[in-house]
DOGUFI-466969 format. One record per residue (C-alpha): residue number from 0; residue in three letters; y, x, z. Coordinates in Angstrom, 1 decimal, padded with zeros to 4 digits. Example, Ala and Ser with C-alpha at 12.3 -4.5 7.8 and 13.67 -1.06 7.14 Angstrom:
2
R   i  aa     c2     c1     c3
R   0 ALA -004.5  012.3  007.8
R   1 SER -001.1  013.7  007.1
//
This chain:
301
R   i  aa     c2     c1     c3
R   0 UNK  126.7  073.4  079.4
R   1 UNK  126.2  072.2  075.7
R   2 UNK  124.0  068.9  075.1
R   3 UNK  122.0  071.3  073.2
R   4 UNK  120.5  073.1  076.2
R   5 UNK  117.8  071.5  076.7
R   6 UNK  116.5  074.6  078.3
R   7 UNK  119.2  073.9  081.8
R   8 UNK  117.4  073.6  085.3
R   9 UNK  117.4  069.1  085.9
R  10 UNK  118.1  068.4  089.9
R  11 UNK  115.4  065.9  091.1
R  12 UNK  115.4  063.7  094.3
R  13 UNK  116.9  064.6  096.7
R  14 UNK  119.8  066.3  095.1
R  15 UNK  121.1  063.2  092.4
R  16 UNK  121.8  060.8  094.6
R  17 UNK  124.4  057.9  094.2
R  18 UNK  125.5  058.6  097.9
R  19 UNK  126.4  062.3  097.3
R  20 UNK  129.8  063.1  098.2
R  21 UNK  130.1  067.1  096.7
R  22 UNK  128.5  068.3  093.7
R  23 UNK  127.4  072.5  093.6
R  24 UNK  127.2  073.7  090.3
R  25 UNK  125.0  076.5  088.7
R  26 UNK  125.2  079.4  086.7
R  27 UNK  123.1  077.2  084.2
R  28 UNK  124.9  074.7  084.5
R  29 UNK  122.8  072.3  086.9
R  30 UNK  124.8  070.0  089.1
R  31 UNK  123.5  069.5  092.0
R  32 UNK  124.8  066.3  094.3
R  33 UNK  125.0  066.9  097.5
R  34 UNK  125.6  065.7  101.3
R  35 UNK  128.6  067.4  102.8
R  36 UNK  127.2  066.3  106.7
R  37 UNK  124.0  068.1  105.5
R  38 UNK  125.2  071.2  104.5
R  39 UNK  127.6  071.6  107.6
R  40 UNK  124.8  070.8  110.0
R  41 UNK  122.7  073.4  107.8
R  42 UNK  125.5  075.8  107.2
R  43 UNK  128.4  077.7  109.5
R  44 UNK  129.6  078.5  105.8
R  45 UNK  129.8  075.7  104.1
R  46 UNK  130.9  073.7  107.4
R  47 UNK  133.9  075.8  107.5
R  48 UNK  134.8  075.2  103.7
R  49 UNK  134.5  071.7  104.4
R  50 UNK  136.8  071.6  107.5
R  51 UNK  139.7  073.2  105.3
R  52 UNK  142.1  071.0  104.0
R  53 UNK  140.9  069.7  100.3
R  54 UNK  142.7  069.2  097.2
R  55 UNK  142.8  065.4  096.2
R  56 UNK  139.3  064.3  094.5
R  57 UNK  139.9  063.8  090.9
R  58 UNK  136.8  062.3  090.2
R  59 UNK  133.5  060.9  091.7
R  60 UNK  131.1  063.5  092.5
R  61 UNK  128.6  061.4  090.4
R  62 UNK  130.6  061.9  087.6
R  63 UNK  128.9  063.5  084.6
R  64 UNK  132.1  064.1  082.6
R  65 UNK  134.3  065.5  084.9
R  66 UNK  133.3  069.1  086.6
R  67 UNK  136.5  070.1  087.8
R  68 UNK  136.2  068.9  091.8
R  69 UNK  132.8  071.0  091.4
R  70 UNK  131.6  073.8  094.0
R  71 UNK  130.8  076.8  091.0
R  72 UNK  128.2  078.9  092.6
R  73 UNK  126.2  081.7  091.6
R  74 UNK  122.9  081.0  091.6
R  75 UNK  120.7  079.5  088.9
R  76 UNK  119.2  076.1  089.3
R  77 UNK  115.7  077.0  090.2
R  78 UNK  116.6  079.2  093.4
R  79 UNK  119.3  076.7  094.7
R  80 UNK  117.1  073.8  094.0
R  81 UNK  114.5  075.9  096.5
R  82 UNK  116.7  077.0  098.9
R  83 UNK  118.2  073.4  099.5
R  84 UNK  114.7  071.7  100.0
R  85 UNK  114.6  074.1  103.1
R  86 UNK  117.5  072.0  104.3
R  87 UNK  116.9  068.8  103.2
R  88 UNK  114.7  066.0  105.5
R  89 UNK  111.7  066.2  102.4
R  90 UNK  108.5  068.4  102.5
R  91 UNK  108.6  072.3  102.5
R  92 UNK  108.1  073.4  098.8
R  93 UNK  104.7  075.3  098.3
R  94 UNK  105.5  079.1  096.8
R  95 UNK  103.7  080.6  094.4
R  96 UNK  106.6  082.6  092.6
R  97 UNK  107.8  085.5  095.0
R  98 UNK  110.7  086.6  093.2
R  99 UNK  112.3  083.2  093.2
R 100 UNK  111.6  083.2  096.9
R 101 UNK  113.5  086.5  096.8
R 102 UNK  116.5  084.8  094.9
R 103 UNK  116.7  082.2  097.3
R 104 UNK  116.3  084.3  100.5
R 105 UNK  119.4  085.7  099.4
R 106 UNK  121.2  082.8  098.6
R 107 UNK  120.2  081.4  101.9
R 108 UNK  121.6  084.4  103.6
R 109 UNK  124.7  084.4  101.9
R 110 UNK  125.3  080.8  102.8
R 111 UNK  124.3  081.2  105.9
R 112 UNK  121.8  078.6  106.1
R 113 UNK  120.1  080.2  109.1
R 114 UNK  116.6  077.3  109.1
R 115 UNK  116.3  078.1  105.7
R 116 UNK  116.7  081.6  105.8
R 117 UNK  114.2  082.3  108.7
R 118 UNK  111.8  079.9  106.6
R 119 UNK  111.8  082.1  103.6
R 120 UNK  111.4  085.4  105.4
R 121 UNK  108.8  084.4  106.9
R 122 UNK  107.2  083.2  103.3
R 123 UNK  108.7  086.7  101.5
R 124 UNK  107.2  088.7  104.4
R 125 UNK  103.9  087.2  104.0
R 126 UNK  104.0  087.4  100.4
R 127 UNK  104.6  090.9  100.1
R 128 UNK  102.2  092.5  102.0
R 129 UNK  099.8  090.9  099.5
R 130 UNK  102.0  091.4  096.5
R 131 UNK  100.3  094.1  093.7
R 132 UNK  103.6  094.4  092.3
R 133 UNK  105.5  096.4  095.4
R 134 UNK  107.4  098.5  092.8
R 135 UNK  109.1  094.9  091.6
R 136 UNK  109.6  093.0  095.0
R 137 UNK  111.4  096.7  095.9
R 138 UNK  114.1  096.2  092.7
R 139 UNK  114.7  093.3  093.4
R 140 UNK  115.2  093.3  096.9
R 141 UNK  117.5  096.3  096.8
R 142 UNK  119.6  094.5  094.0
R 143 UNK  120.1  091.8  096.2
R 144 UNK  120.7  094.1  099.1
R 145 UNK  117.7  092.6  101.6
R 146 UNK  116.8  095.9  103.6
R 147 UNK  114.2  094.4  105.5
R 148 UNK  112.4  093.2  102.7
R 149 UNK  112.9  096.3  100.7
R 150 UNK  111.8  098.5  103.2
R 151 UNK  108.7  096.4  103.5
R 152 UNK  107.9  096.3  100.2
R 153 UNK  108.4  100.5  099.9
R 154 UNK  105.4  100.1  102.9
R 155 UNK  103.3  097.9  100.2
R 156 UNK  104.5  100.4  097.7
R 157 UNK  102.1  103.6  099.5
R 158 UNK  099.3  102.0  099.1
R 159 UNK  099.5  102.4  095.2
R 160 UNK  099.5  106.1  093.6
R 161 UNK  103.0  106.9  092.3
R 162 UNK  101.8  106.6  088.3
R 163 UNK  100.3  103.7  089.0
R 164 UNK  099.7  101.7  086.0
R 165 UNK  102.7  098.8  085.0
R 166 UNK  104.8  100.1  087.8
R 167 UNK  107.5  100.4  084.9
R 168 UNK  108.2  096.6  084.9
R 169 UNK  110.5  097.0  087.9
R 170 UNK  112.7  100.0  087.2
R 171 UNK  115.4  097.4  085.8
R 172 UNK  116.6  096.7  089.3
R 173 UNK  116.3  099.7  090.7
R 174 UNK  119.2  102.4  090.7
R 175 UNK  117.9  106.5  090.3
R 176 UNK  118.8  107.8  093.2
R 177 UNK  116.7  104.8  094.8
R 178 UNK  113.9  105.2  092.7
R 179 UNK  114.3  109.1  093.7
R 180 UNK  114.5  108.1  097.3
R 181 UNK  111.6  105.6  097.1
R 182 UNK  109.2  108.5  095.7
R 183 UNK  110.4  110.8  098.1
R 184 UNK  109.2  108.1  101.1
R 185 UNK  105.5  107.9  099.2
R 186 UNK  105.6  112.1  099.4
R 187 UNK  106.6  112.6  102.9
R 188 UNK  104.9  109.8  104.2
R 189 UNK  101.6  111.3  102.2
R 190 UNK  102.3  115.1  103.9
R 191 UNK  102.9  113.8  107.2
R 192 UNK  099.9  112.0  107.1
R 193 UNK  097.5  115.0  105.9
R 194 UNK  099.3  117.3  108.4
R 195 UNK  096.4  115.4  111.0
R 196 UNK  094.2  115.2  108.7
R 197 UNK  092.7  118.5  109.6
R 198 UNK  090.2  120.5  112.1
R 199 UNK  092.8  121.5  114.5
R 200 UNK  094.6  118.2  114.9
R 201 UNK  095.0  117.2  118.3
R 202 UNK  093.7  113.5  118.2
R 203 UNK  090.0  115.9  117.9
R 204 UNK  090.7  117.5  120.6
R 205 UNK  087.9  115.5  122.4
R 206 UNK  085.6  116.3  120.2
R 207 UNK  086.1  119.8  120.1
R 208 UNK  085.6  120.1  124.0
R 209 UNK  082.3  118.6  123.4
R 210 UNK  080.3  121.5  121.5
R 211 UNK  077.1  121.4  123.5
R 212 UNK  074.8  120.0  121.5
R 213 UNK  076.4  120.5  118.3
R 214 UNK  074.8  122.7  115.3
R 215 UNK  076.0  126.1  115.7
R 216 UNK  076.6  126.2  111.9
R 217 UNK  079.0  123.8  112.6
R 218 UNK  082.0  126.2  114.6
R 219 UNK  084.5  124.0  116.4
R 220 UNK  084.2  121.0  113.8
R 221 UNK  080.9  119.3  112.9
R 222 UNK  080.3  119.6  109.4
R 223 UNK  080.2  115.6  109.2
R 224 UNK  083.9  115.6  110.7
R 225 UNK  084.7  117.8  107.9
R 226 UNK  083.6  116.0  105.1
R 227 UNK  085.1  112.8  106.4
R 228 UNK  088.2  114.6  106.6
R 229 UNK  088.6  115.8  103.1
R 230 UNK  087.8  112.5  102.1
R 231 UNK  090.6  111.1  104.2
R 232 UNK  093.1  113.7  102.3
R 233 UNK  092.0  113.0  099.2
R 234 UNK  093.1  108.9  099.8
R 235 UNK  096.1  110.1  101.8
R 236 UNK  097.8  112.5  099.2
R 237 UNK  097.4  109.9  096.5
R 238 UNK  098.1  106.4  098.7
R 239 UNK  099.6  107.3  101.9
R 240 UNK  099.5  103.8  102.6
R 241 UNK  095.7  103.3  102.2
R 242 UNK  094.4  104.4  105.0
R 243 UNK  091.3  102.3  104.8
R 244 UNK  090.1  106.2  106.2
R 245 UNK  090.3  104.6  109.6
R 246 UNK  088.0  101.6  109.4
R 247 UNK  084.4  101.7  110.9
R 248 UNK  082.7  101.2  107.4
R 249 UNK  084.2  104.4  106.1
R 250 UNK  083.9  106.4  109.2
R 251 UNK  080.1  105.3  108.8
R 252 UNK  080.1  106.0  105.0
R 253 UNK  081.1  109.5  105.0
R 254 UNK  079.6  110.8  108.0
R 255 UNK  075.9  112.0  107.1
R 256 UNK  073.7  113.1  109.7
R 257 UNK  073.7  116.7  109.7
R 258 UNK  070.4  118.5  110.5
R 259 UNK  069.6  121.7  111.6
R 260 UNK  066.4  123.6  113.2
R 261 UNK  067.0  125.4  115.7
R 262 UNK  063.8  127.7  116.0
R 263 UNK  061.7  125.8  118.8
R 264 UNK  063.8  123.6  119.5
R 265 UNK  063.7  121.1  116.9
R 266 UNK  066.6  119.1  115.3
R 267 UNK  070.3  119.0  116.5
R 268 UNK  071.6  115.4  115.0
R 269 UNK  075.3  116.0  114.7
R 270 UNK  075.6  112.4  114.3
R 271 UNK  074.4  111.7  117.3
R 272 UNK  078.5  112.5  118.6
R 273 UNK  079.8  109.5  116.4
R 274 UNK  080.7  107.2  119.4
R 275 UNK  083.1  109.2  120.4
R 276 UNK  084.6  109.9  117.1
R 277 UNK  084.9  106.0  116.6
R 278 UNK  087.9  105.6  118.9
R 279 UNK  089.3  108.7  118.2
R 280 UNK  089.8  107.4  114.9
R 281 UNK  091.6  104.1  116.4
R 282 UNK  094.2  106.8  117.2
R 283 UNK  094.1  108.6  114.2
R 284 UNK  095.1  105.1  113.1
R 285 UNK  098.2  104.3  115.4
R 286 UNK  099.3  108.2  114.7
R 287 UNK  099.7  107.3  111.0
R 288 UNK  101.2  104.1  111.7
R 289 UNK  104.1  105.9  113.9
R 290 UNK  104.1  108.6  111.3
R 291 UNK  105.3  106.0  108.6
R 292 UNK  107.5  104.0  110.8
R 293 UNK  109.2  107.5  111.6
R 294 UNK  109.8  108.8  107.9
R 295 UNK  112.9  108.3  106.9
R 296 UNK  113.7  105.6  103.5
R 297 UNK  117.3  105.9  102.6
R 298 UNK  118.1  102.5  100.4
R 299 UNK  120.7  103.1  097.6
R 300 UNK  122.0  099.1  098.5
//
């Protein structure tokens, strides 16, 4: 690291202390002084490297001229600086920048600092499903080789069409034949999921076995069923993941009251069946859930 880099990543408190006794240093250059006792406790890793037999010191670790005793690791400063603060006695660091929590979920795994890494899964995980960038968080997370968090970002990633605007920004870390894979998962999940999106699918079957009442323009289907199920394929095809289809508010939206005269007789209100379409819908919704969890995502990791 030149003194002209002005630019290099600074450790703060607690990591430049006088009573360090190891020093990590980063791919920028930060050096980080550290508590050998902390990252043993913290780490099966690093307690192992630290119970081998070590090379006479040739220097303090507080030294600032001398980086030869140094631990070189991969990482930049940022995502080690994060990932130690989940080890550290000192407060848990507030998140706002998920691919750095990404970085140092992988670091933490790799070191095999097991509170820190169950910490920051639990932020990623969280983070994700909210992220507006699954496309991104997918790259990344396959470049880094974390399956679980891949594969839940490729769950964020149905909810968006396939040419959805900016998705270009994460191509970088993502291989072809993952990227192939990936868009394969958004088209099978979207044709498994409009395979029950139709008349004869047998979450209806209730329905269907009550036609009294029903319009006889309607056939086997009420018309209202019908409408509300192209409506449903039309989100599905597009974003599989969307299935906002299967909340009450929609249901209600797209399900007009359908009358007919019947001579004498007055009007047949279709409508009038929507309580019992409103829980067959609650298992239209756990159908596409287990239709999703059983298509298949092969990671190129």
């Amino acid at each position: 690291m030149s003194d002209e880099d002005t630019s290099a990543f600074i450790p703060t408190e607690p990591f430049n202390t006088d009573t360090a006794d190891v020093v990590l240093r980063t791919s920028d250059g930060a050096r980080f002084h550290l508590h050998k006792i902390i990252l043993s406790l913290a780490s099966p890793h690093f307690q192992t490297m630290f119970s081998l037999p070590q090379p006479p010191s040739s220097s303090s670790p507080r030294s600032d001229k001398t980086y030869s005793d140094d631990i070189v690791v991969t990482e930049d400063g940022k995502t080690l600086d994060l990932v130690l603060r989940f080890c550290y006695p000192v407060a848990e660091p507030l998140i706002d920048d998920l691919m750095l929590a990404i970085s140092a979920l992988a670091a933490a795994a790799k070191y095999e600092l097991i509170s820190a890494e169950k910490c920051l899964r639990r932020i990623v995980h969280k983070q994700i499903e909210k992220h507006t960038d699954p496309l991104s968080i997918f790259g990344r997370c396959c470049k880094l080789r974390l399956e679980n968090e891949a594969r839940l970002a490729a769950r964020q990633f149905l909810k968006y069409p396939i040419l959805a605007s900016g998705e270009q920004a994460g191509l970088e870390d993502i291989t072809a034949r993952g990227y192939h894979n990936l868009l394969r998962y958004h088209r099978q999940c979207a044709d498994r999921i409009t395979s029950v999106l139709v008349d004869d699918a047998l979450w209806l079957q209730p329905l269907h076995q009550r036609r009294e009442g029903l319009c006889t323009t309607c056939n086997w289907t009420p018309s209202w069923v019908q409408k509300y199920l192209a409506a449903a394929q039309a989100i599905a095809t597009i974003t599989p993941g969307k299935n906002y289809f299967v909340q009450q508010s929609f249901v209600q939206a797209h399900l007009p009251i359908c009358h007919r005269t019947l001579g004498s007789t007055g009007l047949t209100v279709c409508a009038d069946k929507n309580p019992i379409f409103f829980p067959l819908v609650r298992e239209l919704a756990q159908e596409i859930k287990r239709l999703i969890d059983e298509t298949e995502l092969i990671l190129d990791i």
